[in-house]
C-alpha positions in Angstrom: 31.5 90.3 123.4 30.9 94.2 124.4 32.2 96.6 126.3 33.4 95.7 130.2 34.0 99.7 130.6 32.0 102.4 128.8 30.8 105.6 130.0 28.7 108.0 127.6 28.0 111.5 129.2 25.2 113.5 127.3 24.9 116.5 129.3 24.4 115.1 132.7 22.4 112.0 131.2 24.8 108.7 131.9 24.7 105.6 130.8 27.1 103.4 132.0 28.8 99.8 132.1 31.9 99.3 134.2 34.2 96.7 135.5 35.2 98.2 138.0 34.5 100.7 140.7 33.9 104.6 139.6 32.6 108.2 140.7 30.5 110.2 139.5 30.1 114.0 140.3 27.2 115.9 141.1 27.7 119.1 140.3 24.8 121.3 141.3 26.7 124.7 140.9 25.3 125.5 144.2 26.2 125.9 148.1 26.6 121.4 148.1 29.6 121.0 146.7 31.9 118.7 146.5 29.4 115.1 146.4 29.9 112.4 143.9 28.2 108.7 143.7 31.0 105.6 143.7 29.2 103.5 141.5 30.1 99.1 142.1 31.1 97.2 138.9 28.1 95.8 137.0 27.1 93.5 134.0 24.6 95.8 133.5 24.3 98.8 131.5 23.0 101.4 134.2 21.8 104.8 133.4 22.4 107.9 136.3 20.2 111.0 135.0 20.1 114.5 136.0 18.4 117.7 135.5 18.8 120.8 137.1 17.0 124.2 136.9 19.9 126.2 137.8 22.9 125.0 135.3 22.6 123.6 131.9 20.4 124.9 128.4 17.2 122.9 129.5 14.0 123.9 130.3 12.8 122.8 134.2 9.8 124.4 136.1 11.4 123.3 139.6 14.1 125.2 141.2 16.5 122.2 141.8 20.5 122.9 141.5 20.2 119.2 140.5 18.2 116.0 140.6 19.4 112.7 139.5 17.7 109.7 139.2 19.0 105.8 138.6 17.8 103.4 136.8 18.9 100.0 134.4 16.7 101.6 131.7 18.8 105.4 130.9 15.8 106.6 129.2 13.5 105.7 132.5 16.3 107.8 134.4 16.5 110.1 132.3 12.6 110.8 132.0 12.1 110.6 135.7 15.1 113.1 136.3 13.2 115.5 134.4 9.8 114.8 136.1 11.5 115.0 139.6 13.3 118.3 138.3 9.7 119.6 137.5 8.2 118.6 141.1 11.0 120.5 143.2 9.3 123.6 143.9 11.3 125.0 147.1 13.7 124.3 149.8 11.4 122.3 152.1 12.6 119.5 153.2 9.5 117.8 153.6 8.4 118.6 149.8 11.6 117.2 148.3 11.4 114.0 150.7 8.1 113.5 149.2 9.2 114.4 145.7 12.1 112.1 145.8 10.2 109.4 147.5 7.0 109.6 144.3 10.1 109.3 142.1 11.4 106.2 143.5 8.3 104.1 143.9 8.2 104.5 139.9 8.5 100.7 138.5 12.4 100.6 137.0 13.7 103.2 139.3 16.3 102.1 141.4 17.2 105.5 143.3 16.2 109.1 143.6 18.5 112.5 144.8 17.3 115.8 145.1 18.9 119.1 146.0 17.9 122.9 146.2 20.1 125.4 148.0 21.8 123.2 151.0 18.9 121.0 151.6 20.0 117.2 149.6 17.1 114.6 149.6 17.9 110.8 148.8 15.1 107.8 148.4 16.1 104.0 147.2 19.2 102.3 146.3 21.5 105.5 145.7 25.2 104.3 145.4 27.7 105.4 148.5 28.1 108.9 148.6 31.7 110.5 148.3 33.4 113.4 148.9 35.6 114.6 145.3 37.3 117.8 143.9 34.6 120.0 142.1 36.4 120.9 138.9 34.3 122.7 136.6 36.2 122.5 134.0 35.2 118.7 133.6 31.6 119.2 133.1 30.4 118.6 129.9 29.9 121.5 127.9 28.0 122.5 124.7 30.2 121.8 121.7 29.3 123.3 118.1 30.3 120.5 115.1 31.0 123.1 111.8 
């Protein structure tokens, strides 16, 4: 019984079960455009997490367009995306190989990716990247229930 395809998008927050291959954008409203993760059918239910300093209502104290963060447990991504958000303090590509790589030694994670400017930093078992359309228009956006 369950789901063999679900997707729940919470602002950039994913969690996931699917029977069959899928992309997902990374939309960092910056100069990297057009990147997106083809995720492989799993069992599983798997959780790809971002945050971002430069898009979105959130608070970050990094500079990141956007970092994302995999993991089986989405509130582990989720958490880590945040604390990786937080650690991205510039455009070296030293410091975001090092923040990326603290990220992904984390017990549970399966995969880090960072990105400032044009500079793109990726640690662990990230998922193939792609090339897609960046359409805007798809991104989830605040909605107010009355």
């Amino acid at each position: 019984a369950g789901a063999k395809m679900a997707v729940v998008d919470n602002g950039g927050d994913i969690a996931l079960v699917c029977d069959r291959p899928l992309t997902v954008s990374l939309y960092s409203g910056g100069p990297l455009k057009g990147l997106g993760l083809r995720v492989e059918p799993t069992d599983n239910i798997q959780g790809i997490c971002s945050s971002s300093a430069k898009i979105g209502p959130s608070i970050s104290l990094g500079c990141s367009n956007i970092c994302t963060v995999l993991s089986n447990d989405v509130s582990l991504a989720d958490a880590c995306a945040t604390a990786l958000g937080n650690m991205v303090k510039d455009e070296n590509e030293a410091s975001l190989k090092d923040s990326v790589r603290g990220i992904a030694r984390i017990p549970g994670v399966r995969g880090a990716i960072a990105n400032v400017g044009g500079t793109l930093a990726l640690c662990g078992k990230v998922p193939r990247l792609v090339r897609v359309k960046d359409a805007e228009e798809l991104i989830t956006k605040r909605v107010l229930l009355s």
